[in-house]
C-alpha positions as CSV (number, residue, x, y, z in Angstrom):
1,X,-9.2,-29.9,-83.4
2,X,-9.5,-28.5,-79.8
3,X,-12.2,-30.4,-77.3
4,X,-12.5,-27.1,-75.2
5,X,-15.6,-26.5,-74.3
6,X,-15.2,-23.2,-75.4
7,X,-15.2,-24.8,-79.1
8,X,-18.6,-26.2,-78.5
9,X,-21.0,-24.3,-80.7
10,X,-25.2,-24.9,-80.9
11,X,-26.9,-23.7,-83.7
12,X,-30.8,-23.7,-84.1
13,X,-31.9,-22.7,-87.0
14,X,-35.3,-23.2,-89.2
15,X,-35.5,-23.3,-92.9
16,X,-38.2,-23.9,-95.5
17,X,-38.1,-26.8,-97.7
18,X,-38.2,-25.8,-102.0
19,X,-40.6,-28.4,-101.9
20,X,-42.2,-30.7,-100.0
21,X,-40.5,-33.5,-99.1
22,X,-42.1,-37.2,-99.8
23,X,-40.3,-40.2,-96.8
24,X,-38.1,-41.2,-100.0
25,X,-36.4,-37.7,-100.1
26,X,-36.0,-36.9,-96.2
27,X,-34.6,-40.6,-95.9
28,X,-32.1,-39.5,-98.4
29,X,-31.7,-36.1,-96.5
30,X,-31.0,-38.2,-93.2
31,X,-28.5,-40.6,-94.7
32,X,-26.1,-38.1,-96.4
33,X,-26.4,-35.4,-93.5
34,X,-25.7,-38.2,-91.0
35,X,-22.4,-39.5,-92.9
36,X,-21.4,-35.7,-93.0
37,X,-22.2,-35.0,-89.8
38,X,-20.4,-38.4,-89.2
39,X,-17.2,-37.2,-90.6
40,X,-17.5,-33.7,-89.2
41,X,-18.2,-34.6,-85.6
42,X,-21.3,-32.6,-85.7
43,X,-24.6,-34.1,-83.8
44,X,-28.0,-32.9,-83.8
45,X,-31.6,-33.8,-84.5
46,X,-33.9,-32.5,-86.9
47,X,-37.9,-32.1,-86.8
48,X,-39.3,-31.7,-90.1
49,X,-43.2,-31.1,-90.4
50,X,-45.3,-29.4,-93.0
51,X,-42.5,-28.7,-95.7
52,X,-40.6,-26.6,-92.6
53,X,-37.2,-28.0,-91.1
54,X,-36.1,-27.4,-87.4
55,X,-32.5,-28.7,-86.6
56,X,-30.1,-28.7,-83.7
57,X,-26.2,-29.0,-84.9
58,X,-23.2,-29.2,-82.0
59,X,-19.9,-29.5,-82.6
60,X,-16.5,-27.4,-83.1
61,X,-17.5,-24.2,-83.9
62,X,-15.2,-23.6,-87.1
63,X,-16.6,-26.6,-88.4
64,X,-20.2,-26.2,-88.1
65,X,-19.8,-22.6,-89.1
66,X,-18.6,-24.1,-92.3
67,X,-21.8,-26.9,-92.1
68,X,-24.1,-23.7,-91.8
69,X,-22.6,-22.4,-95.0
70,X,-23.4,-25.1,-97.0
71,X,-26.9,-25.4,-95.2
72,X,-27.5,-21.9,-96.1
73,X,-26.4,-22.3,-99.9
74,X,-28.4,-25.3,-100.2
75,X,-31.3,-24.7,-103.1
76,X,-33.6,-27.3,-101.0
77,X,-33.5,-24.6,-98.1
78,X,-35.1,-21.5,-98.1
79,X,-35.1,-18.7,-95.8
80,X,-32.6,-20.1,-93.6
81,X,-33.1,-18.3,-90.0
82,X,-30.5,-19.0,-86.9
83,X,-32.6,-19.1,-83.6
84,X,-30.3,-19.9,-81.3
85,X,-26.7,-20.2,-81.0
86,X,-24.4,-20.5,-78.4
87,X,-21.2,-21.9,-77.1
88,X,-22.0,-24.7,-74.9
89,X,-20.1,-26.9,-72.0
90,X,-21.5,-30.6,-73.3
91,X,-23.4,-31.4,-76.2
92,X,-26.8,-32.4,-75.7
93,X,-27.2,-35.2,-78.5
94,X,-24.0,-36.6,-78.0
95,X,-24.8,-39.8,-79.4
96,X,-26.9,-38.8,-82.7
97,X,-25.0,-38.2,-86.2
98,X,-28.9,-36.4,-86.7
99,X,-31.9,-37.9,-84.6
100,X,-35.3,-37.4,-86.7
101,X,-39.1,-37.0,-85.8
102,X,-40.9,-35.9,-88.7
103,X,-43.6,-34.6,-86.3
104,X,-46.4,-35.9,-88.7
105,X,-48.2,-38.4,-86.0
106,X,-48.5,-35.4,-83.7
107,X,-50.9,-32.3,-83.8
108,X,-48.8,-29.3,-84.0
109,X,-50.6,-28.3,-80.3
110,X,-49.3,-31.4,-78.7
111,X,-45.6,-30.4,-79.0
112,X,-44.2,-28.7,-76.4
113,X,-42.5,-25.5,-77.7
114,X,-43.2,-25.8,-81.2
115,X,-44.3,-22.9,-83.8
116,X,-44.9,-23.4,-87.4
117,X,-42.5,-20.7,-88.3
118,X,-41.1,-19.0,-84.8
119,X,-42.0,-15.6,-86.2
120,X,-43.8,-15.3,-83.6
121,X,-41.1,-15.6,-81.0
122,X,-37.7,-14.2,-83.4
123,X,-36.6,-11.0,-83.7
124,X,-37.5,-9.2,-86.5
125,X,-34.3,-6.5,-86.5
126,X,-36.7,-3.8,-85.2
127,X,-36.4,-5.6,-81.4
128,X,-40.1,-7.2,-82.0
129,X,-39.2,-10.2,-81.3
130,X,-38.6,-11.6,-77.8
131,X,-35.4,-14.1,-77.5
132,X,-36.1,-15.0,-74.0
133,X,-39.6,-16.5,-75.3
134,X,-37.7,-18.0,-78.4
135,X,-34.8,-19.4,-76.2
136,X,-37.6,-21.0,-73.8
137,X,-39.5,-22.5,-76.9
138,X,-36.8,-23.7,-78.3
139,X,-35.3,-25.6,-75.2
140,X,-38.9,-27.2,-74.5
141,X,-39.1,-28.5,-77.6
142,X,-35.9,-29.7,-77.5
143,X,-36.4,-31.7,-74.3
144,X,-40.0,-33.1,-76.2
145,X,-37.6,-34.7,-78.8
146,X,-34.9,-35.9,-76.3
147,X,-37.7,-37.5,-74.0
148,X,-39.5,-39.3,-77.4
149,X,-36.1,-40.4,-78.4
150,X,-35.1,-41.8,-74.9
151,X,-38.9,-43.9,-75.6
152,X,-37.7,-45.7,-78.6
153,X,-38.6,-43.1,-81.0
């Protein structure tokens, strides 16, 4: 497995839960995405708020194509929708198997880049959509969850 940085991959996708989940079943979630992500040397965090998951993934791009696969076949996600990806220099949760804020203690408004669904801000296929306002959403609220995890969080 090559450390280029040229085989660093970012995906950031959203996905709607079949369900909602109750703390039992994301805990569950965590722990078996974390010992995959573990094995696969994938990293990431995930938000998950309101039966809708946001995740980051990093790591070779071969193998987290393949993690995206089985992400995307997975009943307990539906309509599975890639934000962002690109091939990055350094990954920017080197240190978490999966980091997790499930976003309920905070008001939707008091997130920094954060959209109940990011149709708002996603393409549509008919060029509606506006990936420079995605791409800035998304890195916002990706540096809300790095600074709440650099609290104790």
């Amino acid at each position: 497995m090559s450390n280029l940085p040229n085989d660093l991959l970012s995906i950031v996708y959203s996905s709607t839960a079949d369900h909602p989940f109750t703390d039992e079943e994301l805990s569950s979630l965590l722990d078996t995405s974390r010992e995959n992500n573990a094995r696969t040397h994938l990293t990431g965090m995930l938000l998950y708020r309101s039966g809708r998951f946001l995740q980051v993934l990093e790591g070779p791009a071969q193998l987290l194509r393949e993690r995206m696969s089985v992400i995307a076949a997975d009943p307990r996600h539906l309509d599975v929708r890639i934000l962002l990806q690109e091939t990055v220099d350094e990954r920017q949760f080197p240190e978490w198997t999966m980091a997790f804020e499930p976003a309920a203690d905070s008001h939707p408004d008091d997130i920094p880049g954060y959209r109940a669904t990011f149709s708002d801000v996603m393409d549509d296929g008919e060029g509606d959509g506006d990936p420079q306002r995605s791409l800035a959403a998304l890195r916002e609220l990706i540096r809300w969850f790095q600074d709440r995890a650099g609290q104790g969080r």
